[in-house]
N, C-alpha and C positions, 0 to 999 in steps of 0.2 A: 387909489391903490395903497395899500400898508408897505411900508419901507420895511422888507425885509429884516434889514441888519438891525433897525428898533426892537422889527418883535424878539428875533434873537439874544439882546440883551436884557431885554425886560426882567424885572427884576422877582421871581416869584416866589421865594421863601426867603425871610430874613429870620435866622433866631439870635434873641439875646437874653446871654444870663440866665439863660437856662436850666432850672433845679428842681429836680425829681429827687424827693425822701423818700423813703422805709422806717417803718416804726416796729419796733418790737419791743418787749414788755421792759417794764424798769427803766422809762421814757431810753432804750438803748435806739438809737439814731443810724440809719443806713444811708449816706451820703451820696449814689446812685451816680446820678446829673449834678455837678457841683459847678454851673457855672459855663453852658456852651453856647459858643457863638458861632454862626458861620452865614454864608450866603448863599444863593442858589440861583440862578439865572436860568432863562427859558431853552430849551433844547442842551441844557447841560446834565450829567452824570455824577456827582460827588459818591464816591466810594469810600465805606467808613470802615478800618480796619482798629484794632486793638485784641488785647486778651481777652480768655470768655470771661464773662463776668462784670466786664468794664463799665457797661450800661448801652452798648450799643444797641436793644432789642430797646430797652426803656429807654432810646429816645425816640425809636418810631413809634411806640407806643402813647408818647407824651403828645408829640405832635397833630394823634388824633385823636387827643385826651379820652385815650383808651385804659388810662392808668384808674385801680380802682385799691381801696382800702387793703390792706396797711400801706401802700402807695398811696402819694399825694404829691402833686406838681407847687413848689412852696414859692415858687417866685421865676420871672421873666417874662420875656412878651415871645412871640411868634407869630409873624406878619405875612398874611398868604395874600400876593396882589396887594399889598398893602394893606388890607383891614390884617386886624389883631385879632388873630383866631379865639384869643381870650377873652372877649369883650363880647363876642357873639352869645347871644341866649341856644339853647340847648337845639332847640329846635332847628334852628339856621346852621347850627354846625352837623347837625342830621344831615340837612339836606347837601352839604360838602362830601361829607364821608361817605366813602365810596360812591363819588360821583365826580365831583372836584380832584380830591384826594383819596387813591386807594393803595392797601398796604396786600404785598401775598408776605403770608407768611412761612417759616419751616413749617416741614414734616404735611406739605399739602394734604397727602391721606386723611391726616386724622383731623384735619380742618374739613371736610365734605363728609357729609351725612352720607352715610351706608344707606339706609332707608330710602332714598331718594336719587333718580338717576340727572344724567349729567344736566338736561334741560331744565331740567328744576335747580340745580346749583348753578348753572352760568346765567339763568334768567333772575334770579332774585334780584341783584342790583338793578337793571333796567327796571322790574318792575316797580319796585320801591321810590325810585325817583321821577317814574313816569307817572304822570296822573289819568292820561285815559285808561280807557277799559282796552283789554287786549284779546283778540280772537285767540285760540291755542294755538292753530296752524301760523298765526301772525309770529308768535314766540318760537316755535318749531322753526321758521324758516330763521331768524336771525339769530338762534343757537346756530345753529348748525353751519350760517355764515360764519359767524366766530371762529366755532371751530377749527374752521377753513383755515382761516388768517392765521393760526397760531400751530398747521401744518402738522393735523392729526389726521392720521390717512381715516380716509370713510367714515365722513363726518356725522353722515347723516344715522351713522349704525352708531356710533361713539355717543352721540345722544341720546341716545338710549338705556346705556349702560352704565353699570353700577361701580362703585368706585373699586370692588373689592374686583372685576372683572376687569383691571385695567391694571399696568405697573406705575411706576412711582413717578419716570418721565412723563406716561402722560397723562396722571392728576395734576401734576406739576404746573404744564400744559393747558390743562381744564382752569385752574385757577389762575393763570394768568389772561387766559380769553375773558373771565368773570370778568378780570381786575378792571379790564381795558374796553367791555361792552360798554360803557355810559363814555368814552374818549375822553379820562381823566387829563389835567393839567398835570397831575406829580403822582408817578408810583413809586413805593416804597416798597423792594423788594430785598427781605430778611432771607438771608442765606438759599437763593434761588436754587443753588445745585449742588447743595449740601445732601448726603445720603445716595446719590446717582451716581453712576458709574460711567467713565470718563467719556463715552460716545454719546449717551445723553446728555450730560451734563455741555457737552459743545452743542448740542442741540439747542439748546435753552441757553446756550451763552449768546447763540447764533441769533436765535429768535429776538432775543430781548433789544440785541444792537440794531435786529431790521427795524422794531417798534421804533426807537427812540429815533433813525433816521427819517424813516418814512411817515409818522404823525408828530416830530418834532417834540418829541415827550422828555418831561424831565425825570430827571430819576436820582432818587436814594438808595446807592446799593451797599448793603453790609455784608460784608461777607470776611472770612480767614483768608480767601484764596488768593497768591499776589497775582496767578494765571485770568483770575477774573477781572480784578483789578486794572489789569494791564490792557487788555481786551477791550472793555467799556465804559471806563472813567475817564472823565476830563480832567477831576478834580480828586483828591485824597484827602482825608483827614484821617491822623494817627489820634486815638483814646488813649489814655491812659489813668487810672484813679480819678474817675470820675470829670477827667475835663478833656478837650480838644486841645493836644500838645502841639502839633504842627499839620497845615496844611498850605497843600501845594497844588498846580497842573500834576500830571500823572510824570510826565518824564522827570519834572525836577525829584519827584521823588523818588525814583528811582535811578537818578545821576545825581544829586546834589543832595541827598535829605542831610539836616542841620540836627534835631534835638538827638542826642544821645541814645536815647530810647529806640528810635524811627533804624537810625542804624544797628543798632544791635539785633534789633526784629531780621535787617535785611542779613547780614553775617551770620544769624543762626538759622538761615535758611540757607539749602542745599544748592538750587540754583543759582543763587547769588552770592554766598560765598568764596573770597577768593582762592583757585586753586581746591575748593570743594572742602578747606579747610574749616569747621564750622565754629562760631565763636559765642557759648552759649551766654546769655547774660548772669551776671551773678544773684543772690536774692531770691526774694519771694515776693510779688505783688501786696503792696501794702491792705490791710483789713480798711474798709469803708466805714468801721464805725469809727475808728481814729486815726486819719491821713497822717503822716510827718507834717508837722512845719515845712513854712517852707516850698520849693519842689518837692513836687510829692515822689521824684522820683529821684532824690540826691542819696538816698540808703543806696541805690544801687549803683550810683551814675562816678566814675571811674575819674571824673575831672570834675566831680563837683569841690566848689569851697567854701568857706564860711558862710557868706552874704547867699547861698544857695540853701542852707539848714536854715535860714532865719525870715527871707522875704522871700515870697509865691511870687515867679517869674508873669506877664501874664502874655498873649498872643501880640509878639511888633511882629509889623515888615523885616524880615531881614535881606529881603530882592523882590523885585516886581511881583503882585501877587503869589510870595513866600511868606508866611507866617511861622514864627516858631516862636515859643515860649520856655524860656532858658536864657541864664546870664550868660554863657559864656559861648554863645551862637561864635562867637568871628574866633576862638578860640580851639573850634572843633575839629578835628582835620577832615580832610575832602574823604569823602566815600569811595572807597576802592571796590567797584563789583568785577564779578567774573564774567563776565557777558558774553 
């Protein structure tokens, strides 16, 4: 018999050093991914928040080396199970993707073929990694299981139908039955309930948390929202200018976060400001073709000093699985939220 608490910590995504460019003419350099590290264990959630722009989409995209020209992944490793997804020949990381590892991404709609109804979008991945031959009625019944599981009423009519006959929760829906038919080890779900409107959007917050309980699924969730976050993440990482500033468990981060940044996000937010008072950050997020020295984040950081303009803090311990990257973590004062 497998000891539980082993497979629960198993260790299933490691990334290090992580770097995703952009090229644009006049050799001008987009710094993307500059540099991310983080861990991921079996039946855990890390939820990845920061500004838009940050590289949060390019790094689930790196991950299933989905990155294509003027993108290019310039350096680090990514360790799924151990092997080095980088080291894999093209074909073997075929047969990962979307089977191993699958990503939904925004704007579900416009990711499913109009010309095609839902049997034919949620059956591609099985069929793609299945090698036998498949009856149609064989595919019909286990669409339409799917369906079931991810609690689209009248499943077996929902397969039938075209995406434009359908709203936006449940393409949404439809594409995470796809994601989840081959019973991935790691989905990566890019802004799941981004554009839905808030009874949906707990629908799909609801759905994703029964997945990850009840088949023990890890998960990469990006999202803006700290309501999502709070809901379904074990784990957090705060972006910023291209790198992973602090990560924590979900409570530390929101009773304890350390990098200057992490707090300011949570103070210029409405719920978590104290007294409702909201406390905007000063600045503009620095241009990726040319980071500050430095912390990339000391133009704006209100206790930055000298040795913070001059040497790139990078990711210590500053408490038991708390990571923050910043001189002056024991310096920072405690987070007052309004809870």
């Amino acid at each position: 018999m497998v000891n539980e608490s082993k497979v629960e910590k198993e260790l299933i995504l490691e990334v290090k050093d992580l770097r995703t460019y952009f090229y644009g003419s006049d050799d001008v350099v987009w710094k993307i991914l500059d540099g991310i590290n983080f861990k991921l264990h079996r039946g855990e959630t890390l939820g990845i928040m920061g500004p838009s722009g940050v590289g949060k989409s390019v790094l689930a995209h790196s991950i299933l080396k989905l990155i294509k020209w003027p993108g290019k992944i310039e350096g680090g490793e990514i360790f799924f199970k151990g092997k080095n997804l980088f080291n894999l020949e093209e074909e073997d990381f075929d047969d990962l993707r979307g089977r191993e590892i699958c990503l939904v991404m925004q704007n579900s709609s416009n990711s499913l073929d109009p010309l095609r109804d839902m049997t034919y979008a949620t059956s591609q991945p099985y069929k793609v990694h299945t090698e036998d031959e498949h009856e149609n009625i064989e595919i019909k019944t286990l669409v339409i299981s799917q369906l079931g599981k991810v609690s689209l009423p009248e499943p077996s009519q929902t397969s039938d139908k075209f995406t434009h006959q359908m709203s936006g929760g449940e393409n949404q829906r439809v594409k995470i039955a796809t994601a989840l038919i081959n019973n991935p080890t790691l989905l990566i779900a890019d802004e799941p309930v981004s554009n839905l409107d808030a009874t949906v959007a707990g629908m799909i917050i609801e759905l994703l948390y029964e997945m990850k309980v009840k088949f023990k699924l890890t998960m990469i969730l990006i999202t803006h929202n700290l309501g999502v976050i709070a809901q379904l993440s074990d784990k957090v990482a705060m972006m910023y200018a291209g790198k992973i500033i602090e990560i924590s468990d979900v409570e530390t981060f929101y009773q304890n976060p350390k990098h200057p940044f992490t707090q300011g996000l949570l103070y210029a937010s409405p719920s978590m400001a104290p007294r409702g008072k909201l406390k905007p950050i000063p600045g503009e997020e620095p241009d990726p073709r040319k980071y500050p020295t430095g912390c990339h984040f000391h133009p704006r950081c209100k206790y930055a000093i000298v040795k913070c303009s001059i040497d790139e803090p990078s990711l210590e311990e500053y408490d038991k699985n708390h990571f923050v990257a910043c001189w002056r973590t024991k310096d920072i004062p405690k987070f007052e939220a309004d809870f």
